[in-house]
NUMINU-546634 format. One record per residue: x, y, z of N, C-alpha, C in turn; residue number from 1. Coordinates in steps of 0.2 Angstrom, whole numbers, always signed. Layout:
N
   n_east   n_north    n_up   ca_east   ca_north   ca_up   c_east   c_north    c_up   lumkol
        X         Y       Z         X          Y       Z        X         Y       Z      NUM
...
! end
This chain:
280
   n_east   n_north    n_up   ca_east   ca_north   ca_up   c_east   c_north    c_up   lumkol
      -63      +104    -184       -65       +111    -182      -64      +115    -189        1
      -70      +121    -189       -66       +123    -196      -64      +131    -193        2
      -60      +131    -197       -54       +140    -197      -58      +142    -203        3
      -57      +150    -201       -59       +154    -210      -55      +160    -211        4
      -50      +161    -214       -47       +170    -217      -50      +171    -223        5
      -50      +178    -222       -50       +181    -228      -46      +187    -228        6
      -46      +190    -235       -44       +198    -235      -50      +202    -241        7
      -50      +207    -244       -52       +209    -247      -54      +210    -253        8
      -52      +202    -256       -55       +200    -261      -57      +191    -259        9
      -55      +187    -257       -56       +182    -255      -57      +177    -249       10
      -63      +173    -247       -64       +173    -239      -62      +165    -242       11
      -59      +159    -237       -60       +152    -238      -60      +150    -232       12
      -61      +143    -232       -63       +137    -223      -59      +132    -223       13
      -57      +128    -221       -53       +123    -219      -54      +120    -214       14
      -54      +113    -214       -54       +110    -209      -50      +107    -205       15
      -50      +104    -199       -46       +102    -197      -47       +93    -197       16
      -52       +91    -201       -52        +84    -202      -51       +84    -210       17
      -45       +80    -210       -42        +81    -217      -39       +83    -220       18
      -40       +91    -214       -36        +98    -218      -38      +100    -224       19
      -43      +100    -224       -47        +99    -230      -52      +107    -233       20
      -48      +110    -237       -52       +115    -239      -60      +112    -239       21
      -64      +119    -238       -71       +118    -237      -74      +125    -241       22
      -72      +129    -244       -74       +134    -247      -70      +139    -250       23
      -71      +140    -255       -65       +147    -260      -72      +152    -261       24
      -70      +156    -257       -75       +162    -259      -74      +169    -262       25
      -77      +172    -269       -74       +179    -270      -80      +183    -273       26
      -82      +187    -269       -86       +196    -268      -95      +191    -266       27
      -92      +184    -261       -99       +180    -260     -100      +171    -263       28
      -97      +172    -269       -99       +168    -274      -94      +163    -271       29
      -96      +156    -271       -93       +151    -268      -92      +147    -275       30
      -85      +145    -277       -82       +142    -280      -80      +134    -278       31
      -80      +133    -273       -79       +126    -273      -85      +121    -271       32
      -84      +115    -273       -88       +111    -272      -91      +109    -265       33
      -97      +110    -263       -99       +107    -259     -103      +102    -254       34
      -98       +96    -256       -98        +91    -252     -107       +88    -253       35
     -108       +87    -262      -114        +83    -261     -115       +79    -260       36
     -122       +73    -263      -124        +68    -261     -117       +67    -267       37
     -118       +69    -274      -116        +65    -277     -108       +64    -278       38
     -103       +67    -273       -97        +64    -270      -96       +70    -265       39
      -95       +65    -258       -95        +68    -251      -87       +71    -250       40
      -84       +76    -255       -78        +77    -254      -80       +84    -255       41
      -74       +88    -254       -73        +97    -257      -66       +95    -259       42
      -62       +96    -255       -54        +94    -261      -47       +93    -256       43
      -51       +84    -256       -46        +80    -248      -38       +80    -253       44
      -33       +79    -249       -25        +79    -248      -26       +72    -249       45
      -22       +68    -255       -19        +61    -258      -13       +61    -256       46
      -12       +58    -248        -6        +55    -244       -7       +51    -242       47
       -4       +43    -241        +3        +44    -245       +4       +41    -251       48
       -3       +41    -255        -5        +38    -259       -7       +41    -266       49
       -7       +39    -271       -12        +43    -276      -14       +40    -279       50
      -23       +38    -278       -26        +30    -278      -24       +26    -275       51
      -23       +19    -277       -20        +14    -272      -17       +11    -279       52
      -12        +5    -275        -9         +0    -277      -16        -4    -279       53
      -13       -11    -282       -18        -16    -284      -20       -20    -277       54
      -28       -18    -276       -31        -23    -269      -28       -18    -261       55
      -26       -11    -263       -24         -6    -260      -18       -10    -256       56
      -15       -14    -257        -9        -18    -254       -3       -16    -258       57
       +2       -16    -253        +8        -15    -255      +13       -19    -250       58
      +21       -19    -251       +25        -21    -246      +30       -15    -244       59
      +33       -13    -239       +38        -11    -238      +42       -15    -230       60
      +49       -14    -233       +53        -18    -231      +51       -25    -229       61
      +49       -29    -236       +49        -34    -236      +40       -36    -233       62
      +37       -33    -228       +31        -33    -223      +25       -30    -228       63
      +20       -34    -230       +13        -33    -234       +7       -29    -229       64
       +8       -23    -230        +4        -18    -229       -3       -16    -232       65
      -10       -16    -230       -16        -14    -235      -18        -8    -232       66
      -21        -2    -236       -23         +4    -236      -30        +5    -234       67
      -32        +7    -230       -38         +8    -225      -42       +11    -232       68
      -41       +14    -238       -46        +17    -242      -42       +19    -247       69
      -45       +20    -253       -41        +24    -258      -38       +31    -257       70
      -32       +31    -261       -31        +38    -259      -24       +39    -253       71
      -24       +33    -251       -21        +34    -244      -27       +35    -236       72
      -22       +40    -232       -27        +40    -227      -29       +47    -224       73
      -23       +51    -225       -24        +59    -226      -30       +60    -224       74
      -32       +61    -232       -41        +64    -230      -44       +61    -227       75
      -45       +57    -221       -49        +53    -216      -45       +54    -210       76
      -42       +58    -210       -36        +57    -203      -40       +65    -198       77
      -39       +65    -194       -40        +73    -188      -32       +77    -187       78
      -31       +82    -193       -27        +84    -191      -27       +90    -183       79
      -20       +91    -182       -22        +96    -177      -18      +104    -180       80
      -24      +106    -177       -22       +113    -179      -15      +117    -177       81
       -9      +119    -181        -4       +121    -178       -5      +130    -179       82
       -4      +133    -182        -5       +140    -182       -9      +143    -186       83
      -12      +151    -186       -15       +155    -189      -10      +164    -189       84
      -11      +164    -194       -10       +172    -195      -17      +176    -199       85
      -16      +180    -201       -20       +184    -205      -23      +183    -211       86
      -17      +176    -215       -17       +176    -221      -17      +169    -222       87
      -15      +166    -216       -13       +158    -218      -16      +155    -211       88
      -16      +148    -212       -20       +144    -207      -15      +137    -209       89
      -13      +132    -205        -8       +129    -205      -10      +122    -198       90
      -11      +116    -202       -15       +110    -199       -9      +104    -199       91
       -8      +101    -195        -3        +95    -195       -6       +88    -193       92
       -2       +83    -198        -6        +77    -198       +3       +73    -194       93
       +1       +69    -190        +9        +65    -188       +7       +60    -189       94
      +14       +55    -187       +11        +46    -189      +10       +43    -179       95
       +4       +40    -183        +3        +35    -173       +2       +30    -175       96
       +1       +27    -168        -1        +19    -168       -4       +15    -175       97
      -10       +23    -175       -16        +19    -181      -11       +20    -189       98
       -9       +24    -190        -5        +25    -193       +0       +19    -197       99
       +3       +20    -193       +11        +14    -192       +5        +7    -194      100
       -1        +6    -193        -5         -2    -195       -4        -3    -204      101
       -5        +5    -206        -4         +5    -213       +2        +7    -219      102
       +5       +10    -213       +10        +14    -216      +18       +15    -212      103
      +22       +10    -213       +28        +10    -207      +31       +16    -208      104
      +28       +22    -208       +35        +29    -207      +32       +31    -203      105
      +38       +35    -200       +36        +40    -193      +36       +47    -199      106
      +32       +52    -197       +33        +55    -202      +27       +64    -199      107
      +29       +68    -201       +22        +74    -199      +23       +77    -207      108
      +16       +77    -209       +13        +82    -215      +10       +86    -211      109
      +12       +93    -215        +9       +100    -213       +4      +103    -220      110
       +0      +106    -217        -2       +110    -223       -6      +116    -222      111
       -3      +121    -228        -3       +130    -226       -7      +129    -231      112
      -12      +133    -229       -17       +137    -235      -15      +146    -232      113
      -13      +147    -237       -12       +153    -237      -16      +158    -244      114
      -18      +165    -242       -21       +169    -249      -18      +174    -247      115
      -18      +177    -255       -16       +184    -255      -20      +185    -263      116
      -22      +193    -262       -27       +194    -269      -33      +188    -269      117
      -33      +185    -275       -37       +181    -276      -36      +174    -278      118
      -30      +172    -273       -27       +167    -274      -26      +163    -266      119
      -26      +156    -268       -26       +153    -260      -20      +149    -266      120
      -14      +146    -261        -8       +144    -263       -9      +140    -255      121
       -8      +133    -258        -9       +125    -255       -1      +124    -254      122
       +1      +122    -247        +8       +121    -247       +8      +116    -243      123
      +11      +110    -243       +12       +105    -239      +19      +102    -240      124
      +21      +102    -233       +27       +101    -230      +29       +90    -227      125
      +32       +88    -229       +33        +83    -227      +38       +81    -224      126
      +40       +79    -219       +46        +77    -215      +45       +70    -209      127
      +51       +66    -214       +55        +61    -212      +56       +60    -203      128
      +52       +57    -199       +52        +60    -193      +55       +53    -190      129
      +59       +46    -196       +60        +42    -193      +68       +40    -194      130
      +69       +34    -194       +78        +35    -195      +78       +30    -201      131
      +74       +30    -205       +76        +26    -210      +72       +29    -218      132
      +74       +30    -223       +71        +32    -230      +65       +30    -228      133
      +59       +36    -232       +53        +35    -232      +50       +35    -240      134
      +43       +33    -242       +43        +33    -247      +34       +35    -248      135
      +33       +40    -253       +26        +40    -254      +24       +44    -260      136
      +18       +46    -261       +15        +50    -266      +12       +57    -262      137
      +10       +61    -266        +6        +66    -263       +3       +71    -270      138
       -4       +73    -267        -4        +75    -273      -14       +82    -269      139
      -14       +83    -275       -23        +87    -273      -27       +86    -277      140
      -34       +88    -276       -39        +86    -277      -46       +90    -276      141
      -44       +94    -279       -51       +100    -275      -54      +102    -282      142
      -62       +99    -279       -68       +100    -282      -71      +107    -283      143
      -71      +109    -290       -75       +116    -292      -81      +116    -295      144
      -86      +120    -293       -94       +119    -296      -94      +122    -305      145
      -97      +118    -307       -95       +120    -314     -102      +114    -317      146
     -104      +116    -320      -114       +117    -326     -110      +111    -332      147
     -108      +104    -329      -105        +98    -333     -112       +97    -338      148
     -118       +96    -335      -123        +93    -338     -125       +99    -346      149
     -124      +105    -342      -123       +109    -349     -121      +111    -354      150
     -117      +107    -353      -107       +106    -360     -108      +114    -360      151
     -104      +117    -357      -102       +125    -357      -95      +128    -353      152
      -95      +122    -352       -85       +123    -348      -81      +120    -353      153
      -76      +123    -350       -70       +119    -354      -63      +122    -348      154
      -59      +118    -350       -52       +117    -348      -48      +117    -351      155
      -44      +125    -349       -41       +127    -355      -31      +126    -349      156
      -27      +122    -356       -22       +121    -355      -17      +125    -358      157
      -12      +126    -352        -7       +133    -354       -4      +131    -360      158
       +0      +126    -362        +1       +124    -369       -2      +118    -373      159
       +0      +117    -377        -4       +113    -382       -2      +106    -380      160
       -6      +103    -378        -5        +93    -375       -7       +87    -379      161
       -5       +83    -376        -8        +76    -382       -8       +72    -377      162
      -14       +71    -376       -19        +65    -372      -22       +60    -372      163
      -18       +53    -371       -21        +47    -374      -23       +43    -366      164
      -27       +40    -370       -33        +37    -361      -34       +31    -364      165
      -32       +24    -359       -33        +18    -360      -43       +17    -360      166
      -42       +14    -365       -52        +11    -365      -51        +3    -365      167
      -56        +3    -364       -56         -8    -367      -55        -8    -372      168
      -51       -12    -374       -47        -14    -381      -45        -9    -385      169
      -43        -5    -382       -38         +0    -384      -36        +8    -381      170
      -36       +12    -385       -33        +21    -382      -40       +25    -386      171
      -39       +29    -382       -44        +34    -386      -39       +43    -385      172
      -38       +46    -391       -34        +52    -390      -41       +57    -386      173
      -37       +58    -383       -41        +65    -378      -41       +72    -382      174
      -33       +73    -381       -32        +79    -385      -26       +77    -390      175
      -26       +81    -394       -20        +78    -398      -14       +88    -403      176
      -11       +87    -399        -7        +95    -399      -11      +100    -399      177
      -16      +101    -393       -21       +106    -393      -21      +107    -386      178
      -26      +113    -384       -28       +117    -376      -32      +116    -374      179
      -36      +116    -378       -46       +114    -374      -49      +109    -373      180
      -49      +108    -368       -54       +100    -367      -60      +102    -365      181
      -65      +102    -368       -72       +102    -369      -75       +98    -363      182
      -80      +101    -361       -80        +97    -353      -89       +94    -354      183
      -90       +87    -354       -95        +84    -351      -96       +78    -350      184
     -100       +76    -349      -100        +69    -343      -98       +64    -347      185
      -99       +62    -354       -95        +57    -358      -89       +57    -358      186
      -84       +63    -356       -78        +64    -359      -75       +59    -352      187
      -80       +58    -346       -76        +53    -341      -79       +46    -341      188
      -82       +45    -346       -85        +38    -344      -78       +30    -344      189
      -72       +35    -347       -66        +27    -345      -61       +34    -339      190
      -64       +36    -334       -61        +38    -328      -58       +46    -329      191
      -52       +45    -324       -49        +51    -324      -45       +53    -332      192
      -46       +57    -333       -41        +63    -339      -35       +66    -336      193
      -31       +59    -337       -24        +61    -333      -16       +64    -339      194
      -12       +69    -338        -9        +70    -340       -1       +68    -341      195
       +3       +65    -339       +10        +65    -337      +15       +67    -340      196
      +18       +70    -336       +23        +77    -339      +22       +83    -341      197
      +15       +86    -341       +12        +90    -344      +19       +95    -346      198
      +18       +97    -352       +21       +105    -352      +18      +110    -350      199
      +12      +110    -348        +9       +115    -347      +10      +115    -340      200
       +9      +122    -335       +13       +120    -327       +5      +123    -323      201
       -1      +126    -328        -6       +128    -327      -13      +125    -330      202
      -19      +126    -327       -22       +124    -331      -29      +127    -328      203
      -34      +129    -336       -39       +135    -331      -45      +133    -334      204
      -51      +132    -328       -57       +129    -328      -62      +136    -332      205
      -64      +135    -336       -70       +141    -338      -75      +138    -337      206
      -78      +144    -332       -85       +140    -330      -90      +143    -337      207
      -97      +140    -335      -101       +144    -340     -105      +150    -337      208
     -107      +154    -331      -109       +159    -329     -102      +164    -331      209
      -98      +162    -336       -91       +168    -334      -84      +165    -331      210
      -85      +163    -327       -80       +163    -320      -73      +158    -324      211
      -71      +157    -319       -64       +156    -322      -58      +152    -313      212
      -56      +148    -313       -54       +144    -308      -46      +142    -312      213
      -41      +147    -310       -34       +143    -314      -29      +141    -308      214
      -28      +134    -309       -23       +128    -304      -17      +129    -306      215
      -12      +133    -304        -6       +133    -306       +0      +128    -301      216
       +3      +126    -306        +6       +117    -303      +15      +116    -305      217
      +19      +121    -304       +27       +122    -306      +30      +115    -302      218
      +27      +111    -299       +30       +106    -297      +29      +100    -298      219
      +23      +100    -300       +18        +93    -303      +21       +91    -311      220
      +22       +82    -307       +23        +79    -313      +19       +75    -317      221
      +12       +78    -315        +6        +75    -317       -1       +78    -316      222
       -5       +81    -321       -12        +85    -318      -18       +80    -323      223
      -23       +78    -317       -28        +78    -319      -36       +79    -317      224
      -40       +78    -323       -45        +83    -323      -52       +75    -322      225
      -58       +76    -320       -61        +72    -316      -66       +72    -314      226
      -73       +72    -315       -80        +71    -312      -83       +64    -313      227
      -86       +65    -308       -91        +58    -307      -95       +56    -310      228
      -96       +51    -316      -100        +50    -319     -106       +46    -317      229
     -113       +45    -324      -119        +42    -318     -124       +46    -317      230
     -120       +52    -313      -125        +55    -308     -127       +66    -313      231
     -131       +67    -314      -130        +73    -316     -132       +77    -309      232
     -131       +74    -305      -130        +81    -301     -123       +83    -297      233
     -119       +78    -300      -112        +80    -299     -110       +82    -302      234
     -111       +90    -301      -109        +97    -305     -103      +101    -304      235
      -98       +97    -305       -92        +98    -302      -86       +97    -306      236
      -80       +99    -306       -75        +96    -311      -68       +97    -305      237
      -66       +92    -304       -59        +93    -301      -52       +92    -306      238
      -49       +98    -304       -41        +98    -306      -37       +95    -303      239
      -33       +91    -303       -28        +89    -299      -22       +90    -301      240
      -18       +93    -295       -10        +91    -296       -5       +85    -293      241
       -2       +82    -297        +1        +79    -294       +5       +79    -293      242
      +11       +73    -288       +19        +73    -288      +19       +68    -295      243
      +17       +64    -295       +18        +60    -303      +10       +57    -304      244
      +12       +52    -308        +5        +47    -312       +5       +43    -304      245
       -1       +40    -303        -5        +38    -298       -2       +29    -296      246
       -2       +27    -291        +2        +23    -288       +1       +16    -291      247
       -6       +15    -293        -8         +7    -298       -3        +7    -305      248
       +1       +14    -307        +6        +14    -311      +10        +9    -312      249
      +11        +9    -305       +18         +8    -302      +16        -2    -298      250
      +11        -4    -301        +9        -10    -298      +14       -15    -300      251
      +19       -16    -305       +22        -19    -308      +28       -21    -302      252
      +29       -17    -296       +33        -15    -292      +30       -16    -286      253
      +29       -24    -281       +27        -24    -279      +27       -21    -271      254
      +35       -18    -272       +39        -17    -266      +39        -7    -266      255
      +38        -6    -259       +37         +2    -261      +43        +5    -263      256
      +50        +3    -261       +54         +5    -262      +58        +3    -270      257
      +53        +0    -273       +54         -1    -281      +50        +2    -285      258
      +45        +8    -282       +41        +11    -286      +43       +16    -289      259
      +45       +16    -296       +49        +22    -297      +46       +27    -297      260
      +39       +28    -296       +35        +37    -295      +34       +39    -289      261
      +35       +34    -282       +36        +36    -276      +43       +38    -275      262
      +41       +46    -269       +46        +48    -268      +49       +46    -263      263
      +55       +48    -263       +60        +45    -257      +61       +53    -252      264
      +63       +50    -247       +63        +54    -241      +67       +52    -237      265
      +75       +55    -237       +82        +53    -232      +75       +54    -224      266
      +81       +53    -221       +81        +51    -213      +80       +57    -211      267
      +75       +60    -206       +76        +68    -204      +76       +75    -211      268
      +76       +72    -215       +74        +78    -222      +67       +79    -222      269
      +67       +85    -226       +58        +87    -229      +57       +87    -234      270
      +52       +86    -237       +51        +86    -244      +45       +94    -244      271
      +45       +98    -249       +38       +104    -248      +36      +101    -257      272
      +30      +104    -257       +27       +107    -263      +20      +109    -261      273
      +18      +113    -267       +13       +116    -266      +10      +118    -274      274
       +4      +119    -272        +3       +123    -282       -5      +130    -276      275
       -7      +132    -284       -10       +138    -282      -18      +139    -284      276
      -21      +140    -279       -31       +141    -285      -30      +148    -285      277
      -31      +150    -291       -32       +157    -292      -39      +158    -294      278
      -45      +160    -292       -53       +161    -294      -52      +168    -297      279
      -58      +167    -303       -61       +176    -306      -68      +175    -307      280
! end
């Protein structure tokens, strides 16, 4: 089911399958991607995974686990709707039966879309619902319409980065102590443009009509940038925040409790983060 707030500068939608924003709108103008042929997403929640392991398998306590899809399962799950105010809308995902098939924690994720001004601020809550350490990834993924086919955007990072990207038989430098990454469909042809450790805690999409999309991310320990390549009518670029570098990282470690980029979660604790879309 979808929910929508706004105030008077910004209206957005959400749904209860996935939790999954479905619209960033401001004075009309809709900012987010939506959900075309050439990827059936607007910008699903990566829990409790960020990609997959290798063969989307993993082990935990010793017991070999496979993941129903990349990603995790999050964005495929019905969450239920837990409250609404004026400002905020708040969806909750628990662990069940189907659940525990791929993932042994008991566990409830929540997630606030909350705006003020011209900013929606993405928060999601995680809590340990079972009696033993939990272990996961989390991260976002929301698709913004942006003219790729036209080379007229770019992706401007708050400090100077240096980005090196595995190719066949070697690295290719992305950035190399610079801000602007030049945006068109070659720059993804060896995948995601992934960052680790950024110094930068922000990072802002210029569209080519003007417009402007800045992802602010003070808890991510990893952001990356991402369109689908192939198709030119995937007009889109996603930002992503992450909690670290993606779970294949970590395939070295076949045990989840050996994955040093998965996070740990005591018995009964919460884990929060959140980052922020601010549109102009």
């Amino acid at each position: 089911m979808l929910y929508t707030i706004k105030n008077s500068s910004i209206e957005i939608s959400a749904d209860t399958f996935g939790a999954e924003l479905h619209s960033i709108k401001l004075g009309g103008k809709e900012y987010l991607w939506q959900c075309g042929d050439a990827w059936k997403r607007y910008a699903p929640i990566l829990f409790p995974f960020i990609c997959s392991p290798k063969d989307k398998k993993y082990k935990a306590d010793g017991k070999e686990y496979t993941l129903p899809a990349n990603h995790g399962f999050a964005r495929d799950s019905e969450f239920g709707f837990l409250s609404q105010t004026e400002n905020s809308i708040t969806f909750r995902l628990s662990s069940s039966e189907t659940t525990l098939k791929w993932y042994p924690y008991d566990f409830t994720l929540d997630v606030t879309y909350s705006i003020e001004g011209s900013a929606v601020k993405v928060s999601h809550t995680v809590k340990n619902a079972g009696g033993k350490d939990m272990y996961f990834y989390l991260g976002g993924h929301p698709a913004f319409i942006c003219d790729i086919e036209g080379g007229k955007c770019t992706v401007e990072y708050e400090k100077p980065e240096t980005i090196v990207q595995p190719v066949p038989n070697g690295e290719r430098t992305v950035l190399e102590n610079e801000t602007i990454l030049p945006l068109n469909r070659a720059q993804f042809d060896y995948d995601v443009i992934m960052k680790d450790q950024p110094a930068s805690k922000a990072v802002t999409l210029h569209k080519e009509d003007g417009g402007e999309v800045k992802v602010s991310f003070p808890q991510s320990e990893c952001i990356a940038v991402w369109t689908a390549t192939g198709n030119p009518q995937a007009q889109f670029i996603c930002l992503e925040p992450w909690t670290s570098v993606p779970a294949y990282a970590d395939d070295e470690f076949e045990d989840i409790e050996k994955k040093p980029h998965a996070i740990k979660l005591a018995p009964k604790a919460e884990y929060s983060y959140a980052y922020t879309i601010e549109v102009k």
